[in-house]
C-alpha positions in Angstrom: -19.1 -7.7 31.0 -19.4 -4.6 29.1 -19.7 -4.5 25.4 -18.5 -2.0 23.0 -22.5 -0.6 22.8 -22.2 0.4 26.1 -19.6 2.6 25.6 -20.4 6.6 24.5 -18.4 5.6 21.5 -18.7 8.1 19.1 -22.2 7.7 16.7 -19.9 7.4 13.4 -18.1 4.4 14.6 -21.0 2.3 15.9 -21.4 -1.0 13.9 -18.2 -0.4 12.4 -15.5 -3.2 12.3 -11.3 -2.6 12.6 -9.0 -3.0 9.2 -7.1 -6.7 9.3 -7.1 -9.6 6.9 -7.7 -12.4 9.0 -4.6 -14.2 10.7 -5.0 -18.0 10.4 -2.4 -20.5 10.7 -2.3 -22.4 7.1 1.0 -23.3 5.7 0.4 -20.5 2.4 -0.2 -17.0 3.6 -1.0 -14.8 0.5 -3.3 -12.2 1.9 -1.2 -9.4 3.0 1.4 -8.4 0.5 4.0 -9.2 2.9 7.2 -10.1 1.5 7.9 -13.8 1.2 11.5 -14.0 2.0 13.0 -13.4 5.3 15.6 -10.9 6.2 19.0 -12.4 5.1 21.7 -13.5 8.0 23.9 -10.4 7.5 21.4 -7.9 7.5 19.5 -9.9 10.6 23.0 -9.2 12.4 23.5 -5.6 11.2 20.2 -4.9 12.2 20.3 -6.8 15.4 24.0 -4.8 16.3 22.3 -1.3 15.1 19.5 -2.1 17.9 21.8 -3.0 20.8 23.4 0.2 20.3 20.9 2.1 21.4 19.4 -0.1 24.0 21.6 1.8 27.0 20.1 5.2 26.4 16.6 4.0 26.2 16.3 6.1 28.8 16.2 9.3 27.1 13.6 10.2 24.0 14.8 9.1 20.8 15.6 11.8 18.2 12.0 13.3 17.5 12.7 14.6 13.4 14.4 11.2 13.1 16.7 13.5 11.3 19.3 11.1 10.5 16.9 8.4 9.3 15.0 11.1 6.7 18.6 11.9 5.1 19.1 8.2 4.9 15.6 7.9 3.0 16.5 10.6 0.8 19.3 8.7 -0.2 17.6 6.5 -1.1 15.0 7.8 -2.9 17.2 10.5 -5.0 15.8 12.8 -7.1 17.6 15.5 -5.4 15.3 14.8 -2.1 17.8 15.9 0.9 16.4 15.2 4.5 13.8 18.6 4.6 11.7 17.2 2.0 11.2 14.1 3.5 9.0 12.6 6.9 9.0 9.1 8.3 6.2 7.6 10.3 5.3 3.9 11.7 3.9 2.8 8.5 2.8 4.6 5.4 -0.5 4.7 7.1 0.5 7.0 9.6 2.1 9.3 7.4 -1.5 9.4 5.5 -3.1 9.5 8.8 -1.1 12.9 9.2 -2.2 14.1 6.6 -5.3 13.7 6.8 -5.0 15.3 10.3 -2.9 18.0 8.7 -5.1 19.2 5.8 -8.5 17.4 6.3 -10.3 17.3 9.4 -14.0 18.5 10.4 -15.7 20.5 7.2 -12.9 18.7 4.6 -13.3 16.0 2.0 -10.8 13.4 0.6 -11.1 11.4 -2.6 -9.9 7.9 -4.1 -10.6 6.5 -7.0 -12.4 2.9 -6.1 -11.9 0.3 -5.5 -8.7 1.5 -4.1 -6.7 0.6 -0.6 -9.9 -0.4 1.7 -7.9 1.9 4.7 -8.6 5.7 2.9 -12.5 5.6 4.3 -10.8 4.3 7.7 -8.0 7.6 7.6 -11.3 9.3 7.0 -13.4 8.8 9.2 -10.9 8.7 12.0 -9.3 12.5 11.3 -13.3 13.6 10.6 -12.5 14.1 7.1 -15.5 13.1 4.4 -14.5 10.7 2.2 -15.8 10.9 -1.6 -15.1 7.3 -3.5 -14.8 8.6 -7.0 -14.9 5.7 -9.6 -12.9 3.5 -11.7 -13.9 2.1 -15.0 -14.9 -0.9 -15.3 -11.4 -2.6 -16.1 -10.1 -0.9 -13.2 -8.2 1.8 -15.1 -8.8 5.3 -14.9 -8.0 8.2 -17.7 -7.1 11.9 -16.9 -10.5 13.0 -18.3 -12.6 10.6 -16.1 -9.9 11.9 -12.9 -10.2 15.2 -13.8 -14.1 15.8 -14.4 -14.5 14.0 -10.8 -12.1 16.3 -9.4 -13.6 19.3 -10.6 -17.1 18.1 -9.4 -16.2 16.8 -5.9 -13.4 19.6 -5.1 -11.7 17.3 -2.9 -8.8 19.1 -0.2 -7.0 16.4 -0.2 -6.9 14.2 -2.9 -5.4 9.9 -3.0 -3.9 8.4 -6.4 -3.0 4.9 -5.4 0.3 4.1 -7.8 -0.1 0.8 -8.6 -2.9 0.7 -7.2 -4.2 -1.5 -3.9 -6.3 -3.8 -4.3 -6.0 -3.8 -8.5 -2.1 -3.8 -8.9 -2.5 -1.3 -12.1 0.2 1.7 -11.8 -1.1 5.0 -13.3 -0.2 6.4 -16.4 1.6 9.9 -15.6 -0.6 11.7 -17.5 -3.3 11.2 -15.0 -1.2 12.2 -12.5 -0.3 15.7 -14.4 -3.7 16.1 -15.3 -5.3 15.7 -11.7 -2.0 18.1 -10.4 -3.4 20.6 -13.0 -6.7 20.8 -11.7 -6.8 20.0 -7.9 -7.9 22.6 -5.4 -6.2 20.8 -3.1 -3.1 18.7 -1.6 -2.6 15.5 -4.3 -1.0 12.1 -2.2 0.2 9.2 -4.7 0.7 6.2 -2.7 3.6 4.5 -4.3 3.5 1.3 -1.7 4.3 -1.2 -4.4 6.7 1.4 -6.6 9.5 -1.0 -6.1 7.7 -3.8 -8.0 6.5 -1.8 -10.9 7.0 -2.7 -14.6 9.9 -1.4 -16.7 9.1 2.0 -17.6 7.1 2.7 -15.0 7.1 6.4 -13.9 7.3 7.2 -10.5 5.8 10.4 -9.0 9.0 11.3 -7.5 10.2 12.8 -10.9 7.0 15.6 -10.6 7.5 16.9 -7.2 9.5 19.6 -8.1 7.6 22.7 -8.8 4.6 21.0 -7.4 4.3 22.1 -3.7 0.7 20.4 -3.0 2.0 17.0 -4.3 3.2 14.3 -1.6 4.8 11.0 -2.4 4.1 7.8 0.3 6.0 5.0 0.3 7.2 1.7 2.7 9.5 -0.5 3.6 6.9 -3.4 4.3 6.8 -4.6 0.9 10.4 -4.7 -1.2 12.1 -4.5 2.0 11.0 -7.2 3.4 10.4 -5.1 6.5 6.8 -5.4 7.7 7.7 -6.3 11.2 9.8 -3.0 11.2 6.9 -0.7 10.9 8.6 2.3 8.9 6.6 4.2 6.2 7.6 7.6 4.8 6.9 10.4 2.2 8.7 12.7 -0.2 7.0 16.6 -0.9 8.2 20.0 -0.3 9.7 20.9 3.0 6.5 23.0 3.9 4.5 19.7 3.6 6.9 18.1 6.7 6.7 21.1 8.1 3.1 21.1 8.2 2.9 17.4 9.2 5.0 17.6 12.3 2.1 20.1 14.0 -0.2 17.1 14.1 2.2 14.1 14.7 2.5 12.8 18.1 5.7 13.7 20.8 8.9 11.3 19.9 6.0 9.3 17.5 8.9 7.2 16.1 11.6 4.9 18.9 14.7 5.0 18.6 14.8 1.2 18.3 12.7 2.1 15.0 14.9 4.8 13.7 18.1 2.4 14.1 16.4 -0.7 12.5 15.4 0.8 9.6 18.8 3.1 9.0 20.6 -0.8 9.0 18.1 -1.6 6.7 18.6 1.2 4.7 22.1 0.3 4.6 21.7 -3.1 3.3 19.3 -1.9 0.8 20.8 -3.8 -2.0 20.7 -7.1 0.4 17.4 -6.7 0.8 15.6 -5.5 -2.7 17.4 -8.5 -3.9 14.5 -10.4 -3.4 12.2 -7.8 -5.8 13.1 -9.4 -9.4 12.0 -13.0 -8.0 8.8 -11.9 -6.6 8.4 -10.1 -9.8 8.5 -13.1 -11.7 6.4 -14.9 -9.4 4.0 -12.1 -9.8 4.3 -12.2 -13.6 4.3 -16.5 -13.8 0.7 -16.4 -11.7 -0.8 -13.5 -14.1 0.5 -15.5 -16.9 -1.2 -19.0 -16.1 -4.6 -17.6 -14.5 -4.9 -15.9 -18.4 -3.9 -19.1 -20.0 -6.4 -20.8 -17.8 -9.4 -18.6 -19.2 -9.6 -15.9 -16.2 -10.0 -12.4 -16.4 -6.7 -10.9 -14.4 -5.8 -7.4 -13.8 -2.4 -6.2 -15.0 -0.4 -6.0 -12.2 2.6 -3.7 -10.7 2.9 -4.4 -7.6 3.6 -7.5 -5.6 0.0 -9.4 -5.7 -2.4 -10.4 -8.4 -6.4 -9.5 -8.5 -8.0 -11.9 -10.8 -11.9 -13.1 -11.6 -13.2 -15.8 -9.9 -16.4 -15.3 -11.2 -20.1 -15.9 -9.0 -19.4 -15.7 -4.9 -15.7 -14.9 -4.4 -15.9 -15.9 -0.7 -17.1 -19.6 -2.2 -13.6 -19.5 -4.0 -11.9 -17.7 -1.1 -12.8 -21.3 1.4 -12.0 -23.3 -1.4 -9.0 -21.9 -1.8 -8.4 -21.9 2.6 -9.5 -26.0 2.5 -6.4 -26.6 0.2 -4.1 -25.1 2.6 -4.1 -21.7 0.5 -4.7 -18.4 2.3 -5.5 -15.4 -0.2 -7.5 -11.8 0.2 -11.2 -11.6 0.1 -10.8 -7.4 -1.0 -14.5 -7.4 -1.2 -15.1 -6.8 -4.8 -17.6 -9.2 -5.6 -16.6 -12.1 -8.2 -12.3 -10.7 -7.7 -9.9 -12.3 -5.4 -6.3 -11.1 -4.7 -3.3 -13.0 -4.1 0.0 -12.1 -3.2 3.3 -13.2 -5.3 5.5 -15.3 -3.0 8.1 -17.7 -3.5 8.2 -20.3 -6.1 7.3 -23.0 -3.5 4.0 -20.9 -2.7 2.5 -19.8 -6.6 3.0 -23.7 -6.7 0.6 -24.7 -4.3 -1.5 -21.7 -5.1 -1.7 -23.1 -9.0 -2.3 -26.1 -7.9 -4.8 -25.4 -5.5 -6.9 -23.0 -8.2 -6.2 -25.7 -10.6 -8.5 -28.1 -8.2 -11.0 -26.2 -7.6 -11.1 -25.4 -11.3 -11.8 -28.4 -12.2 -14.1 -28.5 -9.4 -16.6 -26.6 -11.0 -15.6 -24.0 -8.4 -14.9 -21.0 -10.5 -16.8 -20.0 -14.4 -15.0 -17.9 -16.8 -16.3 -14.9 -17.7 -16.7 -12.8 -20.7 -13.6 -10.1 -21.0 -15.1 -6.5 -21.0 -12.4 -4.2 -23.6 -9.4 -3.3 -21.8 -9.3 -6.1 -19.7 -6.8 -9.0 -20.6 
């Protein structure tokens, strides 16, 4: 049988291994920031009737601007974002992907600010593009003058501000956002993945694009829409930046069975973000009573919760699995991440950290400034 060594794989990927959080069968899966509750009845039918529709002329190629769908997600989005300024994709990591193909490549460089979402090195390396890991501090935040003086040493084309931020949860402050805008050489993505989830008060990038034609906005429908299966990511920027993107992007890249799912989705938006507050709370109730408990826990604008385990975090990550509890071994030694599910699920994830607690499992640690 011939192994993947035998193949004239290219030298860069050698002894590399594929993106995925590992798939196991436990009755509490919080690893992947999916969204706990499943699709209502009325949208499950709207959705179900939009798909039929087009099932008879799956015969022909599906509308390749998805032109319909992109006015529907500047709907959405407002901000005064019409259909031009906006591009949809199978998953916010194929718009990036794009990009990347679009304005990296061969000879280019891309930073993040890490630890940051663990796919950036994979968009990478798999358009060519060198990818610069910039750093955090060591709470995890970041200020304009650390952003900037990295930028202006690196001089990164392409440039990604994870807003809040994978794996941390942290949304940027805006000034960081203006200040890197200010100085970049280059084209400036914010990832807004978990906007949906953030804070009161939080700013999005969306209210910055105008007058900024380098910046680009990414979002999904995976997360507050409860539509991971669905596989529809998508980006706001100056029409020039779609333009651009659709030189690279693959012939009729997105089905029509796609395009209809997610415009009945779209349609039943309210429907579906209805389930956003809960998991909010959820998200807020965990941070809460891991900080009561004594550990160190990020603050947190997204949908999931990074918080100190302290020692080997893969030690707490099978204790955790042996009480039934599946959570997301990021790699950041001593951190664990968890995502905010139904009530039902921060129960048994309480009460499974609770046991190991008192274990002897996990050892509180000393809180650097900044961190809560």
């Amino acid at each position: 049988m011939t192994g993947l060594d035998d193949l004239p794989i290219r030298d860069d990927l050698r002894g590399r291994s594929p993106y995925g959080a590992p798939q196991l069968d436990v009755p509490v899966r919080l690893n992947t920031n999916e969204n706990s509750y499943p699709v209502p009845e009325p949208v499950v039918e709207a959705i179900g009737k939009a798909v039929v529709a087009e099932l008879r002329d799956l015969n022909r190629y599906p509308d390749r601007d998805a032109r319909a769908l992109r006015a529907d997600l500047a709907g959405y989005l407002g901000h005064g974002l019409t259909g031009d300024g906006v591009w949809a994709a199978n998953g916010s990591n194929e718009i990036q992907q794009q990009l990347l193909q679009a304005f990296g490549g061969p000879g280019r460089t891309v930073l993040g600010f890490t630890p940051a979402y663990s796919m950036y090195p994979l968009l990478a390396l798999g358009t060519g593009t060198r990818w610069v890991p910039a750093r955090r501090g060591v709470d995890f935040g970041l200020t304009a003058d650390e952003a900037v003086a990295q930028v202006r040493e690196h001089r990164p084309d392409v440039i990604f501000l994870c807003s809040p931020n994978n794996p941390t949860g942290t949304a940027l402050d805006p000034a960081v956002i203006a200040a890197v805008l200010d100085v970049a050489p280059g084209m400036v993505v914010v990832d807004e993945a978990y906007a949906e989830f953030a804070r009161p008060g939080t700013v999005s990038a969306l209210a910055v694009l105008p007058g900024h034609p380098r910046l680009v906005v990414t979002r999904t429908m995976s997360k507050a829409f409860g539509f991971a299966g669905g596989r529809l990511g998508y980006l706001a920027a100056d029409p020039a930046v779609v333009d651009a993107v659709q030189l690279v992007r693959l012939p009729y890249h997105l089905s029509a069975l796609t395009q209809a799912a997610a415009r009945a989705a779209l349609a039943h938006r309210d429907t579906l973000l209805g389930t956003v507050s809960a998991i909010m709370e959820q998200r807020d109730r965990i941070v809460t009573e891991l900080r009561r408990r004594g550990l160190r826990v990020a603050d947190s604008d997204a949908n999931f919760v990074l918080y100190e385990v302290g020692g080997d975090q893969s030690v707490a990550w099978r204790a955790l699995l042996e009480q039934g509890v599946l959570v997301r071994d990021v790699g950041l030694p001593g951190w664990l991440r968890v995502t905010a599910g139904n009530p039902a699920e921060t129960d048994a994830f309480l009460d499974a950290m609770q046991t190991i607690q008192s274990a002897g499992a996990l050892a509180p640690q000393p809180r650097p400034k900044g961190t809560r």
